[in-house]
Residue frames as qw, qx, qy, qz and C-alpha x, y, z in Angstrom:
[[0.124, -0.751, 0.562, 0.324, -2.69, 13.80, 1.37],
 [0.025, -0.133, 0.842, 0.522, -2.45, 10.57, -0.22],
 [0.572, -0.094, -0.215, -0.786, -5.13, 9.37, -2.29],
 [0.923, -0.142, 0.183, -0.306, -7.58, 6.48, -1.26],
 [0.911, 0.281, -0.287, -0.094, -6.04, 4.03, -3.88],
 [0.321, 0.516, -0.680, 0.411, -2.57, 4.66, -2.73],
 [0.288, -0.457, 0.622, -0.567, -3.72, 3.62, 0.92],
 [0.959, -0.049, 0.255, -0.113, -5.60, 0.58, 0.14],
 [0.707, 0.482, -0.431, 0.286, -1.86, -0.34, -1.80],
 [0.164, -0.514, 0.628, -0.561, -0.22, 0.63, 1.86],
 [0.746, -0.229, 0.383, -0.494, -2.91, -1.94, 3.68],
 [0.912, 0.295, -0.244, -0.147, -2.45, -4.53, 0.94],
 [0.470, 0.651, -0.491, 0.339, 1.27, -4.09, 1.01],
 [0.196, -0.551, 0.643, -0.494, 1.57, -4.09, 5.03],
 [0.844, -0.132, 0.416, -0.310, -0.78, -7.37, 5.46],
 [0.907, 0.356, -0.211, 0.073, 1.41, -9.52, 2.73],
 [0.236, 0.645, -0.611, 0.393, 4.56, -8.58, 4.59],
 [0.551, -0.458, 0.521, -0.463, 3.25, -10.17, 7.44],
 [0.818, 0.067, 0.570, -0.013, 2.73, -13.82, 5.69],
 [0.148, 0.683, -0.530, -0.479, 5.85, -12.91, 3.11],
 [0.191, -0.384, 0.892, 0.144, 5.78, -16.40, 2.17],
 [0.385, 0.546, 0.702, -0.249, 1.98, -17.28, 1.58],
 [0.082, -0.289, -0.478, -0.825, -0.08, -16.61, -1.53],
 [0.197, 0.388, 0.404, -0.804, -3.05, -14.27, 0.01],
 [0.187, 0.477, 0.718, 0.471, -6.31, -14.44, -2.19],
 [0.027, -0.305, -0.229, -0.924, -7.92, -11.52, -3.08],
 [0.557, -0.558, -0.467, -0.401, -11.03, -12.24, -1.19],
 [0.627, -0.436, -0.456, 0.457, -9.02, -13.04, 2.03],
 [0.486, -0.143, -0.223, 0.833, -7.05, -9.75, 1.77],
 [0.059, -0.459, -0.318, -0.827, -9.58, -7.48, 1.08],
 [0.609, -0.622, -0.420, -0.258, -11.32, -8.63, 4.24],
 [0.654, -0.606, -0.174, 0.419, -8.39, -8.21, 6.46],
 [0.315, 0.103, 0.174, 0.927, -7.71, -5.00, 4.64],
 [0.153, 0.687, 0.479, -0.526, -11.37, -3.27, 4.55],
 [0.016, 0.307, -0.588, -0.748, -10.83, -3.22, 0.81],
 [0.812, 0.268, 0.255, -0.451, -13.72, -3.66, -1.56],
 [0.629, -0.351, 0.570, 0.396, -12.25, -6.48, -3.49],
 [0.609, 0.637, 0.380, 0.282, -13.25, -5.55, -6.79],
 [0.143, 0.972, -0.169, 0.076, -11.27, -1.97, -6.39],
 [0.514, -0.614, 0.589, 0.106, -8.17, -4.09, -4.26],
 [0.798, 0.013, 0.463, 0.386, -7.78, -6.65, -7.32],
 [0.291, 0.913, 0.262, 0.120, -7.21, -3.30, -9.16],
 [0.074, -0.859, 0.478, -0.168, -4.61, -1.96, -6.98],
 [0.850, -0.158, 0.489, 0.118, -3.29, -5.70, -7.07],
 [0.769, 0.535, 0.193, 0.293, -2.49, -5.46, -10.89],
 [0.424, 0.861, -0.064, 0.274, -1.08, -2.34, -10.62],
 [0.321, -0.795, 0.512, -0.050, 1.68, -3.15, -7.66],
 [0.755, -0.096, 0.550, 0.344, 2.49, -6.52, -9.51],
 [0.667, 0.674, 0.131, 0.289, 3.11, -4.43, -12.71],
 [0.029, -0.852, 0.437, -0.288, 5.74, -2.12, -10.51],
 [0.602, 0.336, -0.635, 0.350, 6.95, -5.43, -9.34],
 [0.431, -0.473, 0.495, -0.588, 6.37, -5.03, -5.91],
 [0.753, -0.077, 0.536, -0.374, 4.01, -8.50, -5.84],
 [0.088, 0.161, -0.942, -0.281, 3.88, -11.57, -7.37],
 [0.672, 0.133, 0.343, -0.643, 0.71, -13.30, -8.26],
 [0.152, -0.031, 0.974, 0.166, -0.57, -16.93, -8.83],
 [0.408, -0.058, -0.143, -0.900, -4.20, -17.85, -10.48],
 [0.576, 0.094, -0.771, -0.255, -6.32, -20.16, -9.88],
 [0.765, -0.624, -0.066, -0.147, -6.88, -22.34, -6.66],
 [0.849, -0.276, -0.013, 0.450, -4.58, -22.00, -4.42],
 [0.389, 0.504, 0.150, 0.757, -3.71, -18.85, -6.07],
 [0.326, -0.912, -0.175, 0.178, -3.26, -15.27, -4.49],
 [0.353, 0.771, -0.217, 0.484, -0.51, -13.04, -4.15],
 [0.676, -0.641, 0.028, 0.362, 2.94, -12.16, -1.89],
 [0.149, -0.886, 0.218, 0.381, 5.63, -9.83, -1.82],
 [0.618, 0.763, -0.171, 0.080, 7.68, -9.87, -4.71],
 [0.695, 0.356, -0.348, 0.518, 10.76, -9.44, -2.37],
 [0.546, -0.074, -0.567, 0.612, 12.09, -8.99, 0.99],
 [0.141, -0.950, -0.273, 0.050, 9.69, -6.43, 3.25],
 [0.281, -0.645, 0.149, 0.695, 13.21, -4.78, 3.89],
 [0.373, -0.027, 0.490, 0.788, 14.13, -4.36, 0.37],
 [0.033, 0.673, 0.601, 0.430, 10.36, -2.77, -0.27],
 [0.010, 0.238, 0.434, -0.869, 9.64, 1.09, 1.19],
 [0.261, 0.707, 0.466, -0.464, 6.63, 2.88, 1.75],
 [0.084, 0.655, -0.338, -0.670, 7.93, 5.12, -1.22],
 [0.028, 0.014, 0.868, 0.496, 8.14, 2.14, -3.94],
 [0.094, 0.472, 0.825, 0.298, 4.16, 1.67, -3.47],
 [0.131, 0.778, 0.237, -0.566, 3.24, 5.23, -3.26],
 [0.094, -0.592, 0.475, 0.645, 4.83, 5.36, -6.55],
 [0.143, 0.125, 0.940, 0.282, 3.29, 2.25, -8.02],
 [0.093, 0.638, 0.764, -0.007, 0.31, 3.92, -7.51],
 [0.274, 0.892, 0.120, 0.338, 0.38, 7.57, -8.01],
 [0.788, 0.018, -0.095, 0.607, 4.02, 8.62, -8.11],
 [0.285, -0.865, 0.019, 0.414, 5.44, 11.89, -5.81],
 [0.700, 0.320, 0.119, 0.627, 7.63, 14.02, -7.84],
 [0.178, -0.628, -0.215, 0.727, 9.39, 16.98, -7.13],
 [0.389, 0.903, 0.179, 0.036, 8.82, 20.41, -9.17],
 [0.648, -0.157, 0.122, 0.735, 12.33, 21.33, -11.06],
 [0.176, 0.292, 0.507, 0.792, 10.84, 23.53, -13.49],
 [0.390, 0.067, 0.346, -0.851, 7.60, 26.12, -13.16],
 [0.350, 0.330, 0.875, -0.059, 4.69, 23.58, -13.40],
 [0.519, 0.701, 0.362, -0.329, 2.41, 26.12, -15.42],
 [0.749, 0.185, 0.366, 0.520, 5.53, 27.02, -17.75],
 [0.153, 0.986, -0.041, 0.051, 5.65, 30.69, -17.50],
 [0.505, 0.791, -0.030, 0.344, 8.28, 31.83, -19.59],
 [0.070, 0.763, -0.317, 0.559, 10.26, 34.50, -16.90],
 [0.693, -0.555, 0.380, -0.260, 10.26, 31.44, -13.88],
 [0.627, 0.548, -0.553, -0.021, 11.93, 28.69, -15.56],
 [0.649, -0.262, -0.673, 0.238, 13.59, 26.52, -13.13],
 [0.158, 0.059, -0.562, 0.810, 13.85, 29.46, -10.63],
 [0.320, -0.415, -0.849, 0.060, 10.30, 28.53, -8.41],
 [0.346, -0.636, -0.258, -0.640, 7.67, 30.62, -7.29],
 [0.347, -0.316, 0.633, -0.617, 7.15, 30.84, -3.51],
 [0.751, -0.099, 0.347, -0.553, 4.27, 28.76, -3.67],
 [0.900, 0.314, -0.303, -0.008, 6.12, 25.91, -6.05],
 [0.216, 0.539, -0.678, 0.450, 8.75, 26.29, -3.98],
 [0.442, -0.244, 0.665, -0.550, 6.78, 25.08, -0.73],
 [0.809, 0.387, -0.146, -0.418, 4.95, 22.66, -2.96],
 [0.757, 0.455, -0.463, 0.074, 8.39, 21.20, -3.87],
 [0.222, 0.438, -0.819, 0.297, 9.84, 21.00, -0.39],
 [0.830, -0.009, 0.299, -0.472, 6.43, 19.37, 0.83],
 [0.860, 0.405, -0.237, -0.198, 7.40, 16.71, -1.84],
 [0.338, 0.490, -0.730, 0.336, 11.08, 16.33, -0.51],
 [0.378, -0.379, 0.557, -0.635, 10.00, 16.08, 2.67],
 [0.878, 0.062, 0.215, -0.423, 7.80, 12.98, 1.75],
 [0.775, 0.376, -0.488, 0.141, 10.07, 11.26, -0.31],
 [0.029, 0.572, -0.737, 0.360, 12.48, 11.60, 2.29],
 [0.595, -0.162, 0.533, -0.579, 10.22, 10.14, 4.84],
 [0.924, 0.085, 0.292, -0.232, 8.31, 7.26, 2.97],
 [0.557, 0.692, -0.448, 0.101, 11.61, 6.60, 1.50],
 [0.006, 0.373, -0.786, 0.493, 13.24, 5.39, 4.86],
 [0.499, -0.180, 0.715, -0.455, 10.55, 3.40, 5.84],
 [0.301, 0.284, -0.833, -0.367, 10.49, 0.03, 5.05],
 [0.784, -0.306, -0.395, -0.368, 7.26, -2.73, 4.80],
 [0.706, 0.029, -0.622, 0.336, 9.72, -4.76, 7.30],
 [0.139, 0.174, -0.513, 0.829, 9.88, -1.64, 9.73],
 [0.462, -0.211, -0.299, -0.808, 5.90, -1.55, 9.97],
 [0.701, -0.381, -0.066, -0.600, 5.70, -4.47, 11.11],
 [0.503, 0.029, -0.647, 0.572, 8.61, -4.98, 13.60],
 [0.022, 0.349, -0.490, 0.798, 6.97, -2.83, 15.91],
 [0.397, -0.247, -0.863, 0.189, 5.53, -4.35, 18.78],
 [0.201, -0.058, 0.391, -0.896, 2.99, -1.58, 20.18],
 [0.325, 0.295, 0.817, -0.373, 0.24, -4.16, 20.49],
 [0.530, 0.680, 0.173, -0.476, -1.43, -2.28, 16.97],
 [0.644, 0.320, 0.578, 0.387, -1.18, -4.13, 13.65],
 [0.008, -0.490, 0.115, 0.864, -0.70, -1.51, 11.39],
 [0.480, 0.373, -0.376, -0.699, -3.66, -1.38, 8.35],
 [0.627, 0.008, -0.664, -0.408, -4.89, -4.72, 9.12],
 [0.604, -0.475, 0.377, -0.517, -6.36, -6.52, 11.75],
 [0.428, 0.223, -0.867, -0.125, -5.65, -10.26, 12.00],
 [0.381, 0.082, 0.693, -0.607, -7.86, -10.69, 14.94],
 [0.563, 0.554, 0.263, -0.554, -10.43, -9.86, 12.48],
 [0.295, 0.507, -0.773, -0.242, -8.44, -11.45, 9.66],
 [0.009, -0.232, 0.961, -0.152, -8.60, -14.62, 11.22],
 [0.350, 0.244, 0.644, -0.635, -12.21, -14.31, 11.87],
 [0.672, 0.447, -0.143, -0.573, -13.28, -13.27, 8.39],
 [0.301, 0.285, -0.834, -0.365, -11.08, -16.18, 6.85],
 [0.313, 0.017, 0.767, -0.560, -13.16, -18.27, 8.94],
 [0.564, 0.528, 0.360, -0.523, -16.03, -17.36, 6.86],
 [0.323, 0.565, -0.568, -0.503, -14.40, -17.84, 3.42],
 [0.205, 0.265, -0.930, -0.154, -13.87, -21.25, 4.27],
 [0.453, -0.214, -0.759, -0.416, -17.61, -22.08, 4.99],
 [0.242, -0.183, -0.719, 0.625, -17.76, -21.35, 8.68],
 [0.036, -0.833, -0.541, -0.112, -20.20, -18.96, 10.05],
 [0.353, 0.374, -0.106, 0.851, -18.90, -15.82, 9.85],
 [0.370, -0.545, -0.641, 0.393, -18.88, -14.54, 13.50],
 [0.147, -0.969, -0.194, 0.035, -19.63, -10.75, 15.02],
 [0.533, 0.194, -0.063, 0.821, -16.55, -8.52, 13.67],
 [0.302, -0.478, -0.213, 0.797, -18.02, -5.69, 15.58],
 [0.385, 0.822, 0.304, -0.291, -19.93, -3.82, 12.69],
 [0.033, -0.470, 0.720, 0.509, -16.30, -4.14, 10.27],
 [0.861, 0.230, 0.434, -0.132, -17.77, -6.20, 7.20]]
């Protein structure tokens, strides 16, 4: 349903909410995302051109939320990256349907509502208020471990995650 990119933007998005205040380097967050980081500094440009993030270069450089997990939904970076729209019109442009929808553009279009609706109401902030014992699209166990290794440690046994 969504595509890849859009879900490494979700993972990115949910592990910066957690350290809303920190610049994240690319290298860190790709590891506690399971992003490759050449494709994640990709979907990095394109959620700090929708504004979502903010990004420093350099040492010490990385990236963080642009603004308040509440004030961000699931919907802004599904959009930043390939944007849901409903169907007003017939999508192929026949002539004798005009705005009045086929069955099958109809269900099409209320699939679409239905998502908006949904990743509309949920906000980066609700993701990761909840306290069932699962991070959601990042691990920080493993987070913690990999940074570990960034900074020169030995980079310990993540279980067969690299």
């Amino acid at each position: 349903m969504l595509s890849q990119t859009t879900e490494y933007a979700l993972r990115a998005m949910a592990c910066l909410a957690y350290s809303p205040d920190e610049l994240t380097p690319t290298p860190k967050l790709a590891e506690q995302t399971l992003v490759p980081p050449n494709y994640l500094a990709k979907v990095l440009q394109s959620l700090a051109q929708a504004d979502l993030i903010t990004g420093r270069r350099g040492v010490g450089g990385g990236y963080r939320l642009a603004r308040a997990a509440e004030d961000i939904s699931l919907l802004d970076v599904v959009n930043a990256i390939d944007p849901v729209e409903r169907i007003h019109s017939c999508p192929l442009g026949l002539p004798n349907h005009g705005s009045n929808l086929c069955s099958l553009h109809k269900c099409v279009d209320e699939a679409a509502r239905q998502f908006i609706e949904s990743f509309q109401n949920v906000r980066l902030s609700n993701l990761i208020a909840e306290s069932d014992g699962s991070i959601p699209l990042c691990d920080t166990e493993m987070a913690r471990a990999l940074s570990l290794s960034i900074e020169g440690e030995p980079k310990p046994e993540t279980n067969g995650h690299t």
